[in-house]
C-alpha positions as CSV (number, residue, x, y, z in Angstrom):
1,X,-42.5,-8.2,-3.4
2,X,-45.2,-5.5,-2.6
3,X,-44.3,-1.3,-2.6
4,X,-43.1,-1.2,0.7
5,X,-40.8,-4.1,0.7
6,X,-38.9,-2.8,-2.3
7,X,-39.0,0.9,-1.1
8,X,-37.2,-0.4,1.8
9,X,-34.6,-2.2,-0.1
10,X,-34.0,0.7,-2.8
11,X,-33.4,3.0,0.4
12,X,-30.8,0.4,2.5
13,X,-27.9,2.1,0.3
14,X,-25.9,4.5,1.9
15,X,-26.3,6.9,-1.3
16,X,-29.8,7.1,-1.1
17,X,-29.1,9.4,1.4
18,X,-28.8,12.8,0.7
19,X,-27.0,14.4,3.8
20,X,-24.7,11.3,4.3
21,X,-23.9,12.2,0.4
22,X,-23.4,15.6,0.9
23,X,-21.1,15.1,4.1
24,X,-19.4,12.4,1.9
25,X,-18.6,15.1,-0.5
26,X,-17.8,17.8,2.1
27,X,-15.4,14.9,3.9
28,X,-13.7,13.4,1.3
29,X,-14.8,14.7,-2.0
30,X,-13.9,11.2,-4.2
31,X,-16.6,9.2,-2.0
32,X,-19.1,11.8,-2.1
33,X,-18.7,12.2,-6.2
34,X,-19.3,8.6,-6.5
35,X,-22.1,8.9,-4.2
36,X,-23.7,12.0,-6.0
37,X,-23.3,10.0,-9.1
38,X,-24.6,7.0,-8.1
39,X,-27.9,8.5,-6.2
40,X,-31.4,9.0,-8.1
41,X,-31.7,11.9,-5.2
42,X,-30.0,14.3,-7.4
43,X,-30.6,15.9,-10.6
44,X,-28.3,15.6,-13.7
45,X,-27.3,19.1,-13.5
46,X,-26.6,18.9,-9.8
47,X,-24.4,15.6,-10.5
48,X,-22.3,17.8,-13.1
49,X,-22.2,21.1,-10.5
50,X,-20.5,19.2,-7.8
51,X,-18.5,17.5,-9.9
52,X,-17.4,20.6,-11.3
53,X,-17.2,22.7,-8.2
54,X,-15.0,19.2,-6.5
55,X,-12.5,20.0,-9.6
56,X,-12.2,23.7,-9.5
57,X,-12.0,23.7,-5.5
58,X,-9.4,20.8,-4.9
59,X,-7.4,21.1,-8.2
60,X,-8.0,24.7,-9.5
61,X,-8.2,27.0,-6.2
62,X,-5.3,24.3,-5.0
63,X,-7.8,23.2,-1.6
64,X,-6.4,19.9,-0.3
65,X,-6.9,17.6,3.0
66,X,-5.0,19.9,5.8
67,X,-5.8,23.2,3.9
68,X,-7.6,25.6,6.5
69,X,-11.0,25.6,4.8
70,X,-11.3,22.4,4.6
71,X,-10.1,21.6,8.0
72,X,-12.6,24.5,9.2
73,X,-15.3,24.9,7.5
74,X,-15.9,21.8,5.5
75,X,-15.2,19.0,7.4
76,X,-17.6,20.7,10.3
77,X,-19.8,21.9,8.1
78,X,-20.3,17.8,7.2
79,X,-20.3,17.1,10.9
80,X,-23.0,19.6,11.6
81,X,-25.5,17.7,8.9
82,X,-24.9,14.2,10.2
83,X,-25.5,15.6,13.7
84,X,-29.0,17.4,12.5
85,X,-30.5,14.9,10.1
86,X,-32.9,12.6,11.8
87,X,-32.5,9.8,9.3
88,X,-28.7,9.5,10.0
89,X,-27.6,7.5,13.3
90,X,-25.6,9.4,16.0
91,X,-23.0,6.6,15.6
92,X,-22.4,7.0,11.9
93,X,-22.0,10.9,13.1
94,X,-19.4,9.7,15.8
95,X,-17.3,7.9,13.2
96,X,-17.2,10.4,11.1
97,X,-16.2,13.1,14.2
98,X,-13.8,10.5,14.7
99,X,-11.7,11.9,11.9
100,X,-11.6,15.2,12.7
101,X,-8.7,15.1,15.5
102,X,-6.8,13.5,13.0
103,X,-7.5,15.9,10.0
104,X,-6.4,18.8,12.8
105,X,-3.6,17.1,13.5
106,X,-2.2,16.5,9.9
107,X,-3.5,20.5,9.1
108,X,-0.7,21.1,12.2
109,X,1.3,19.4,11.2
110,X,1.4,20.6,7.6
111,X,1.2,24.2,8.7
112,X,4.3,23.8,11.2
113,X,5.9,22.4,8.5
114,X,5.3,25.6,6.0
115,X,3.4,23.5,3.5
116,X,0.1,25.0,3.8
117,X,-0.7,29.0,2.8
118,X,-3.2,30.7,3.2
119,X,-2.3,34.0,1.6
120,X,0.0,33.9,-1.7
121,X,-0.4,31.9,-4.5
122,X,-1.4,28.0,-5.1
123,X,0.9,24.7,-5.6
124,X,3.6,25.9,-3.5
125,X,3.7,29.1,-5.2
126,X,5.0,32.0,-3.1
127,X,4.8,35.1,-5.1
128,X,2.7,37.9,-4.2
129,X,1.8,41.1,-3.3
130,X,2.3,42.4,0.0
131,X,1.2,45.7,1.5
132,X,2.7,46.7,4.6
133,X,2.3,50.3,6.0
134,X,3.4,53.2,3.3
135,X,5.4,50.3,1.6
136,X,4.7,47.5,-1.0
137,X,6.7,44.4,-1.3
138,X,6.9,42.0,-4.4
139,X,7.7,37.7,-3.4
140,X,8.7,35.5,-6.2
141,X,8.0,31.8,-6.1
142,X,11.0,31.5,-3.7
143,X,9.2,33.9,-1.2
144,X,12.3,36.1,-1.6
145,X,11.7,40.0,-1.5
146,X,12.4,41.0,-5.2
147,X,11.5,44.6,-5.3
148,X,9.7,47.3,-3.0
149,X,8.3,50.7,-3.2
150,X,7.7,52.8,-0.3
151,X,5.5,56.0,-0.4
């Protein structure tokens, strides 16, 4: 098999791809792990800062699917690549834009419902801190008002 033939066939995985692995990882962070991991594009200490920064965003900061970064900034952020790189197909960039409706509609959905925050704590968590005006309000994980203090 000469060089070019088995350039060819080292590069037919979708991995070998660096956008398509990053959008992987901006998309649906499982896939784009296994694709970081799996790719010789990327350095060691790359493959341990995404993994890290996948953990602390989605697990630590509380970040899921129908959160309202995620929704948008990441998944268009993803979008945006696929559309710009020259090596990726404008239908494998359709697909993936194919999701997004549905991602908005969940994030909707999710929000209508009161299961999404964006101010207050993580994990359901309600308690916080609220100014308002001269006065201060303190939430516990109920959301109930459990003390103020007006100036």
């Amino acid at each position: 098999m000469s060089e070019e033939a088995a350039s060819v066939e080292s590069k037919s995985n979708w991995y070998d791809s660096k956008t398509l692995v990053i959008a992987w990882v901006l998309v649906f962070f499982p896939v784009g792990l296994y694709g970081v991991w799996k790719s010789d594009d990327f350095i060691r200490n790359v493959k341990f800062g995404a993994s890290v920064a996948c953990v602390i965003g989605f697990f630590g900061l509380g970040i899921n699917f129908v959160h309202p970064l995620y929704v948008f900034v990441m998944y268009p952020t993803a979008l945006f690549l696929l559309w710009r790189a020259p090596e990726i197909s404008k239908k494998l960039t359709v697909r993936f834009a194919m999701g997004f409706p549905i991602i908005l509609i969940l994030a909707l959905f999710a929000a209508g419902n009161g299961q999404t925050s964006v101010e207050g704590g993580t994990g359901g968590s309600c308690s916080a801190v609220i100014t308002q005006g001269n006065c201060t309000y303190y939430r516990d994980d109920n959301c109930n008002v459990i003390g103020s203090s007006c100036s």
